[in-house]
C-alpha positions in Angstrom: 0.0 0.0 0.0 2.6 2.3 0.7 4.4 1.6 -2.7 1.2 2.4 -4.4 0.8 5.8 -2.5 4.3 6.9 -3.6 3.9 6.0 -7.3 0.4 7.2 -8.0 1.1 8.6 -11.1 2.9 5.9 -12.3 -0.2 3.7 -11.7 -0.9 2.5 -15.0 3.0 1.1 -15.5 3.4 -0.4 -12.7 2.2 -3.5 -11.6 2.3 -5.2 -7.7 2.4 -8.6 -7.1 4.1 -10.7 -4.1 5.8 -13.5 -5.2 8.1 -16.6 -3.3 11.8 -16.2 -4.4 12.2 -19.5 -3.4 9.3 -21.1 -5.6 10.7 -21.4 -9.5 7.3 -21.9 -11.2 6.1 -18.9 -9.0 9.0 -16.6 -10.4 8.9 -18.1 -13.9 4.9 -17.2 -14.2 5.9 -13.2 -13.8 7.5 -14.0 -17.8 10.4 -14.8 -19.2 12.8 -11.8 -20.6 10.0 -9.2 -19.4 12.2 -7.4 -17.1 15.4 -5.0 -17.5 16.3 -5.1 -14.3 15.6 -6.4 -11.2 16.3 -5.1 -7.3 16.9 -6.9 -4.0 17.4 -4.4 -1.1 18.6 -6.2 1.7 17.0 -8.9 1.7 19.2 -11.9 0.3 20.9 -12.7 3.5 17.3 -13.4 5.1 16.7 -16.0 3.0 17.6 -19.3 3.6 17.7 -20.6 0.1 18.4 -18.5 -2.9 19.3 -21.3 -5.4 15.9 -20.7 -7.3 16.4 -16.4 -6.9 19.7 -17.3 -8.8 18.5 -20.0 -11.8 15.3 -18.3 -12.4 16.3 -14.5 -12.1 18.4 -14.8 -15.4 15.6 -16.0 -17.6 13.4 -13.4 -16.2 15.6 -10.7 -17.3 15.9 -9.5 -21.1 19.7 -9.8 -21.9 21.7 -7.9 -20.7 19.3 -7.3 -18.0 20.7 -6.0 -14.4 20.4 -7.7 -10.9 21.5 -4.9 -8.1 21.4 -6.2 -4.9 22.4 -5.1 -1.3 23.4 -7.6 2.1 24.7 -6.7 5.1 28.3 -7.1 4.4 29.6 -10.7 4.9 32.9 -10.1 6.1 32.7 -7.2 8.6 28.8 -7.4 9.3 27.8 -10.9 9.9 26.7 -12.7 12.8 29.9 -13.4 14.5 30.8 -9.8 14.4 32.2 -8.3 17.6 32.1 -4.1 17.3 34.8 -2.4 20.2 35.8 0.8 21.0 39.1 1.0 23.0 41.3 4.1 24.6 44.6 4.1 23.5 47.2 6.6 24.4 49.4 6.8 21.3 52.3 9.5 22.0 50.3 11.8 24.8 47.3 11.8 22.7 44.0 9.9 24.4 42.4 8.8 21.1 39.8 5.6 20.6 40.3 3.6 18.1 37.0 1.2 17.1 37.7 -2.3 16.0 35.3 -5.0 14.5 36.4 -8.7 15.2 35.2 -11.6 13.0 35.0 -15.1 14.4 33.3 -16.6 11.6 33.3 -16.0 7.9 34.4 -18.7 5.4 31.5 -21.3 6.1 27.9 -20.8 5.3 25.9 -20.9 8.7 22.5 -19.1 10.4 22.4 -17.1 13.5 19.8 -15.0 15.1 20.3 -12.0 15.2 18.3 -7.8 15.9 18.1 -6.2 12.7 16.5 -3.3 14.2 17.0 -2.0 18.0 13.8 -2.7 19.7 12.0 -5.1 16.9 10.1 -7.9 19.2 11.5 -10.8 18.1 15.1 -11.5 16.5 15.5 -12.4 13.1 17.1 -15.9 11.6 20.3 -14.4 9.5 21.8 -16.6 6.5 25.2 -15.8 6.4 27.0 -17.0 2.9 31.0 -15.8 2.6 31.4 -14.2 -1.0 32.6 -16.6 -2.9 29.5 -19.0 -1.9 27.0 -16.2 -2.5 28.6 -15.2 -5.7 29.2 -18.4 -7.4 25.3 -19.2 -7.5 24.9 -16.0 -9.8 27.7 -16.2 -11.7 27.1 -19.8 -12.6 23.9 -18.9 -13.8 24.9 -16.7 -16.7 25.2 -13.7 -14.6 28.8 -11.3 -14.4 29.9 -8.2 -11.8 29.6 -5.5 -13.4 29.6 -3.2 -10.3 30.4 -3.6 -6.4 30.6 -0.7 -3.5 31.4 -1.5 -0.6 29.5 1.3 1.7 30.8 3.1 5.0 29.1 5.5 7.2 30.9 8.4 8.0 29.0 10.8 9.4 29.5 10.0 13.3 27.0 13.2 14.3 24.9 10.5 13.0 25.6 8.4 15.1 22.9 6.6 17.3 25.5 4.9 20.3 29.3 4.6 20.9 29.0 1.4 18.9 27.0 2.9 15.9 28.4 1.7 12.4 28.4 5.8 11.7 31.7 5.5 14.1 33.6 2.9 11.1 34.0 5.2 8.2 36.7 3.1 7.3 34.9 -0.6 7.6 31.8 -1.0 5.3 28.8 -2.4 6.9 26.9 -2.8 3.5 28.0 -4.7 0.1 26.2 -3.8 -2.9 26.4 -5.7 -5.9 25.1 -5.4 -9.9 24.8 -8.4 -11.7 24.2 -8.6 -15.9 23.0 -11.6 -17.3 25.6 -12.5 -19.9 
């Protein structure tokens, strides 16, 4: 509903519909090479399968067609992360300096986790290192054709001594634009 309210007059291009990423015949029914482009705004690492999302998504898509996705970044933002902010005293000069440890990264796994302070119930997160998640679209016809990795740096921003707006130099977000081949 909110979608509609925003794109009123756009009303008569634009057609709704909610459809299970994870059921093929579902996908395939929306028509094959009827889309340019497709979007998935962080979303992917919610899902515990996306093997259908990636052999479906391609025939979907006219070629050349574009798949821009964005995931909480698997190497710095993942369940296993540990954020830290430590006092150092480097030459007279009290400074912190924020760290983010990684325990796990290389193997697929699920976690729960809070996506957003004060939601009532945590969230089952589908962590997938980049080589796993990549390799399902790129062995489905699909090649990078665009990646940014994105940092916060604005730390007046910044919602708690832990807040990712502290990390301008550690991206929290990966974004990523596939082309079908």
């Amino acid at each position: 509903e909110c979608a509609r309210k925003r794109t009123v007059e756009h009303a008569d291009r634009i057609e709704y519909q909610v459809i299970d990423a994870t059921d093929r015949d579902a996908m395939l029914s929306l028509g094959e090479g009827r889309f340019d482009a497709a979007v998935c705004t962080m979303a992917i690492m919610d899902m515990e399968e996306i093997e259908p999302l990636a052999e479906v998504l391609p025939r979907l898509l006219v070629p050349g067609g574009r798949f821009v996705f964005s995931i909480m970044h698997p190497c710095f933002n993942n369940p296993s992360t540990r954020m830290s902010a430590e006092h150092e005293d480097r030459d007279g000069d009290l400074r912190t300096v924020r760290t983010v440890k990684t325990a796990r990264y290389m193997t697929p796994f699920s976690a729960k986790g809070i996506g957003i302070v004060g939601q009532p119930v945590p969230q089952i997160y589908f962590h997938r290192p980049l080589h796993v998640l990549l390799a399902l679209f790129l062995r489905n016809g699909f090649v990078i054709d665009g990646l940014e990795e994105t940092a916060f740096t604005d730390s007046s921003k910044a919602r708690g001594p832990l807040s990712w707006d502290h990390y301008p130099e550690i991206p929290p977000v990966l974004l990523v634009r596939l082309r079908r081949g």
